[in-house]
N, C-alpha and C positions, 0 to 999 in steps of 0.2 A: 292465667290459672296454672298454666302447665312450667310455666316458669317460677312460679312461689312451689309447685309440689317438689321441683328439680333443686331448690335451695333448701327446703326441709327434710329432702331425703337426704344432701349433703352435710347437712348438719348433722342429722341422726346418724347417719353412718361412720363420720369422721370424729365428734365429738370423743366416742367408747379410747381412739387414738391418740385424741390430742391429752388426754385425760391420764390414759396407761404412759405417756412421754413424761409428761410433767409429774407421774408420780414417782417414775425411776429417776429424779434429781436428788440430790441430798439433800436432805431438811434437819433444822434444829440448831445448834448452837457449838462455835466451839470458843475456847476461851488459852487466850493468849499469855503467857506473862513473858515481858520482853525488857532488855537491857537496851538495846538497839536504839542508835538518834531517832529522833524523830519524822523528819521527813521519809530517810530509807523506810522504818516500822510502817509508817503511814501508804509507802506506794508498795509495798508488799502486801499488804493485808486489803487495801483497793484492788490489789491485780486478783487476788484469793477469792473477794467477793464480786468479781466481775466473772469468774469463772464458776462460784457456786455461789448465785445469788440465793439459792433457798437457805443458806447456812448465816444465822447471825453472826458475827466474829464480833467477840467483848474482848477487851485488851488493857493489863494491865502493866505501866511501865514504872522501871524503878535498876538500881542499880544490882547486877549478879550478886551479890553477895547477901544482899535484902529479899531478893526472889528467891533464893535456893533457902533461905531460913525460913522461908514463911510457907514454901513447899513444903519445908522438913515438917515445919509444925500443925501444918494441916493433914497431914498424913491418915488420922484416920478418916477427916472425912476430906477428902479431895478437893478443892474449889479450881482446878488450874486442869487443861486439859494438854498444854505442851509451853514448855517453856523455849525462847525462841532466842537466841545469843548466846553470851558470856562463855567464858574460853572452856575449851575440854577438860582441861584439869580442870576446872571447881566444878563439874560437873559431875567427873569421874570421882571426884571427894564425896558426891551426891546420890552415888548409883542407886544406891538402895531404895531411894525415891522415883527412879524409873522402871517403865514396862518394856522388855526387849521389843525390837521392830526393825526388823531388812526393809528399808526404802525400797522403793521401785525402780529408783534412780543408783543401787548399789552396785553395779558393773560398771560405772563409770566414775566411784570416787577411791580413792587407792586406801588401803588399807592402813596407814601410819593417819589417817583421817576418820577412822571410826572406829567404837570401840568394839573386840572379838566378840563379843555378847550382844551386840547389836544395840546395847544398853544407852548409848548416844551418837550423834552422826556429824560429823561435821559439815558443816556451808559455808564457810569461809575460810582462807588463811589466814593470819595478821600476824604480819612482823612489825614490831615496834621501830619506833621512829623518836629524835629528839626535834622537836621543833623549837624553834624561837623566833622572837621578834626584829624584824633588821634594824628596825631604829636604837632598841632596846641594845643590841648584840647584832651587830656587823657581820655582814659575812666571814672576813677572815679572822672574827674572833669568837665564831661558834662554834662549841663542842663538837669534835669531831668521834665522840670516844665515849665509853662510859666513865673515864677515869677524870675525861676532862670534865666533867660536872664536878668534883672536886675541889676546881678551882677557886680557890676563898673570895674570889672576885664576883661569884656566883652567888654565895650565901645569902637566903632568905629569899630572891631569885629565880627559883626553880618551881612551878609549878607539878606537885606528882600528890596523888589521891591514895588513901587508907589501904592495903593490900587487906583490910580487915571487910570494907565494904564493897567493893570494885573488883571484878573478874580480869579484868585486863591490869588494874596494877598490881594483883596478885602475879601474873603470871611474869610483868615487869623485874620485881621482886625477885622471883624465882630466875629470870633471865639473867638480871646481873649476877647472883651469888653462882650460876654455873659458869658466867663469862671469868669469873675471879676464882676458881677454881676449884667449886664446889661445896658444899657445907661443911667439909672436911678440911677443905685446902683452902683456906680464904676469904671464901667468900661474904661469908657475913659480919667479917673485919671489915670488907670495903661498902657494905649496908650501913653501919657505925658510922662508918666515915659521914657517906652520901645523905643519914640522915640529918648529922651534925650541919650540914650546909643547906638543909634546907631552913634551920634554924628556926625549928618549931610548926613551920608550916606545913599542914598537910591539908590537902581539898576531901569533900566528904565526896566527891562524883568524880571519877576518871571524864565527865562532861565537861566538867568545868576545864580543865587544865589547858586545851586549844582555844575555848573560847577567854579565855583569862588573858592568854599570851596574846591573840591576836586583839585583846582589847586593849594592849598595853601595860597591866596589871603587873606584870609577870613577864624576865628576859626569853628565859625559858621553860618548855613543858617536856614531861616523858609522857608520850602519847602513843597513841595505834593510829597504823597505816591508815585507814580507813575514816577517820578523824582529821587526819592533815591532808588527804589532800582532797577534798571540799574546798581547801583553800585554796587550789590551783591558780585561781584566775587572782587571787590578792596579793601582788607585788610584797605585802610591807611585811610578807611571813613567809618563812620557807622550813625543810628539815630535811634532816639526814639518816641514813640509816648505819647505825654503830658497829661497829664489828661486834662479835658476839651476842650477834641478833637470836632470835626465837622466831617460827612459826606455826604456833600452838593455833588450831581454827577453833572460831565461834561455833557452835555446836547445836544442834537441836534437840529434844529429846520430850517422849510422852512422860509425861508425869502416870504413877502408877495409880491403877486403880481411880483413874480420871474419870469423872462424868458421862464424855463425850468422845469415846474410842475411836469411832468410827470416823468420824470425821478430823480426829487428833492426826490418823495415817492418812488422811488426803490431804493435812497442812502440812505435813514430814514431806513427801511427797510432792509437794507442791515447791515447796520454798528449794528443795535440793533439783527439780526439774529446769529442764531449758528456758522457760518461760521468764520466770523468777528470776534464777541466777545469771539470764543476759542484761534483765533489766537492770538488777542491782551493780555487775560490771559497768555495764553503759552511762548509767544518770546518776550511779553514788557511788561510783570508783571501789568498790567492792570486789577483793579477788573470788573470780568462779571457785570451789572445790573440783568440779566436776574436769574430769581429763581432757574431752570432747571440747573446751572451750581456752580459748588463749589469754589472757593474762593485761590484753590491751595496751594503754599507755605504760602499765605499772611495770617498774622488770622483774624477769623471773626469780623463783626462788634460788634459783641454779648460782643466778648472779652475787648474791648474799650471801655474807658471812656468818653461817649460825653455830651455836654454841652445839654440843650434845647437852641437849635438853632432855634431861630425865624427866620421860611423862611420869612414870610410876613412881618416883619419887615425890614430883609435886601431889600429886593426887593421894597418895597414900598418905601423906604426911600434913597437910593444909591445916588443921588443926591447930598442930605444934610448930609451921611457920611463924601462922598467925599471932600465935605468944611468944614464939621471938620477939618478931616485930612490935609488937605490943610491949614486952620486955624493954626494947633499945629505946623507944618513943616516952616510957615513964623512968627510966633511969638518971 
C-alpha cells in the first residue's frame, strides 16, 4: 500500500513538470521553399526535426527563380515561412519580399556573406566549377577556362540552365560577363559567343546539368561546387575551377510577413549553427559559411581565382540581365 501511495504521489508531483517541460518545446508549423538537392534538403530538415520534433516542417522544392516568383506573387498573403538556398544576388533582387533577422549565429559569418539589413544571410559559399565527362572530354582536352567553352569542338555540348529559372546559372551568367570584363567592357560579347555554342540548348534546372553530364548526355556542364563534387568517388567525371570564378553563397532568408515567425528564426538559426553546417560540410561537401569551421577536403577560397563580382550590380539589375539573356537566346 505504501508503495502504490509513494508512486502516486510521484506522479502527482512530477507530472505539473513534465507537463511545464513539454510545453516550452516549440509547437506548430514551419514551411520551407528550398532550391537545394535533395538528399542535402532532406538531411537538413531531419536534423531540424530531430531537434524540434514538436514543429511540422512542410517543404517545398523547386528551382530559385520559380520560388522567389511565387514568393513575390504571394505576397499579400504569405504561404512560405523561409526560403532555404539560391544565391544572394537573386535574393538581394527579392528583398523586398523579406523580414530583417540577426541569426544567433551572426559573430561568426563575415559580413561580404550577409546582407547590412540583415534582410538575407548567407550558408554557403559556391564557387562554380566546369565539369565534364572523361569519356565524353578527356582529361587533357577539358576546358580549363571560360574561354575555352568556346571551342566549336564543344557546340551543342555544353550542359548550362536558363539564368531566367536557376539562381546559380544566373549568378554563372553574371560571373562570366565580370570575368570578360564587365557589362561595359565585353562581357556580354563573350555570353553571344558562349550562347551560340551551346547551340540552342539550354536545361530548364541548373539539376539537370551534373546529372546529364555524368549520364553521358552531355561533354560538359557549368555547374556549382556543391553539385560536382557528390561525384567525388565516380572516376568517369571530374571538374575544374576556372579562373575568374565567383563566390556568391546560398542564402537564407524569412520570407515577409510569413505565417510562422517564430519558428522561421529557429530554422535561420538553425541551418547557419554548428550542428547543420558540420553536417552539410561532412556528408554533402557543402562549404561551412561560418569562420569557426574549415573548409575540409574543398580548398580555400584564398586558393581561387575570383573575378570582382559586383553583388550590387547583379542584384540591382536581375530584371534587365535576364532580358538580355532572353534577348540573345531569341535573336
Amino acid at each position: 500500500m505504501k508503495r502504490w501511495l509513494a508512486v502516486f504521489l510521484l506522479v502527482i508531483f512530477t507530472l505539473p513538470v513534465i507537463t511545464a517541460l513539454a510545453s516550452e518545446q516549440p509547437t506548430g508549423t514551419v514551411i520551407i521553399y528550398s532550391p537545394h538537392d535533395a538528399n542535402p534538403l532532406q538531411a537538413g530538415l531531419d536534423m531540424f526535426s530531430a531537434v524540434y520534433p514538436g514543429i511540422k516542417v512542410e517543404q517545398v522544392a523547386a528551382g530559385t527563380g520559380e520560388l522567389l516568383q511565387r514568393i513575390a506573387a504571394e505576397s499579400e498573403n504569405p504561404l512560405c515561412d523561409v526560403l532555404w538556398g539560391g544565391g544572394a544576388d537573386s535574393l538581394a533582387a527579392f528583398k523586398d519580399y523579406f523580414d530583417p533577422y540577426v541569426c544567433a549565429n551572426d559573430d561568426v559569418i563575415d559580413a561580404a556573406f550577409k546582407d547590412p539589413d540583415g534582410l538575407w544571410i548567407g550558408e554557403s559559399p559556391l564557387p562554380m566549377v566546369i565539369f565534364y565527362n572523361r569519356e565524353l572530354c578527356p582529361d587533357e582536352e577539358a576546358p580549363k577556362s571560360w574561354d575555352d567553352l568556346l571551342d566549336p569542338k564543344w557546340k551543342g555540348q555544353i550542359a548550362y540552365a536558363s539564368p531566367a529559372k536557376s539562381g546559380s546559372a544566373f549568378t554563372q551568367l553574371c560571373t562570366m560577363i565580370f570575368a570578360h570584363g564587365g557589362p561595359d567592357g565585353g562581357g556580354w560579347d563573350f555570353v553571344e559567343q558562349f550562347y551560340l555554342n551551346l547551340d540552342g540548348k539550354v536545361q530548364d534546372s541548373s539539376g539537370n546539368c551534373h546529372k546529364l553530364v555524368a549520364a553521358g548526355e552531355y561533354a560538359i556542364g557549368v555547374t556549382i561546387e556543391k553539385s560536382a563534387v557528390l561525384y567525388k568517388d565516380n572516376d568517369g567525371v571530374a571538374f575544374i575551377y576556372p579562373a575568374g570564378n565567383s563566390a556568391v553563397p546560398d542564402g537564407v532568408a524569412i520570407v515577409k510577413g510569413c505565417p510562422n515567425p517564430d519558428n522561421a528564426k529557429l530554422f535561420v538559426d538553425f541551418v547557419t549553427g554548428l550542428e547543420c553546417q558540420i553536417d552539410q560540410s561532412q556528408n554533402w561537401e557543402r562549404r561551412p559559411v561560418r569562420s569557426d569551421l574549415d573548409t575540409g577536403d574543398l580548398p580555400p577560397l584564398s586558393e581561387l581565382d575570383l573575378c570582382d563580382y559586383d553583388f550590387d550590380w547583379a542584384a540591382a539589375n536581375k530584371a534587365t540581365i535576364i532580358q538580355t539573356w532572353e534577348d540573345i537566346v531569341t535573336q
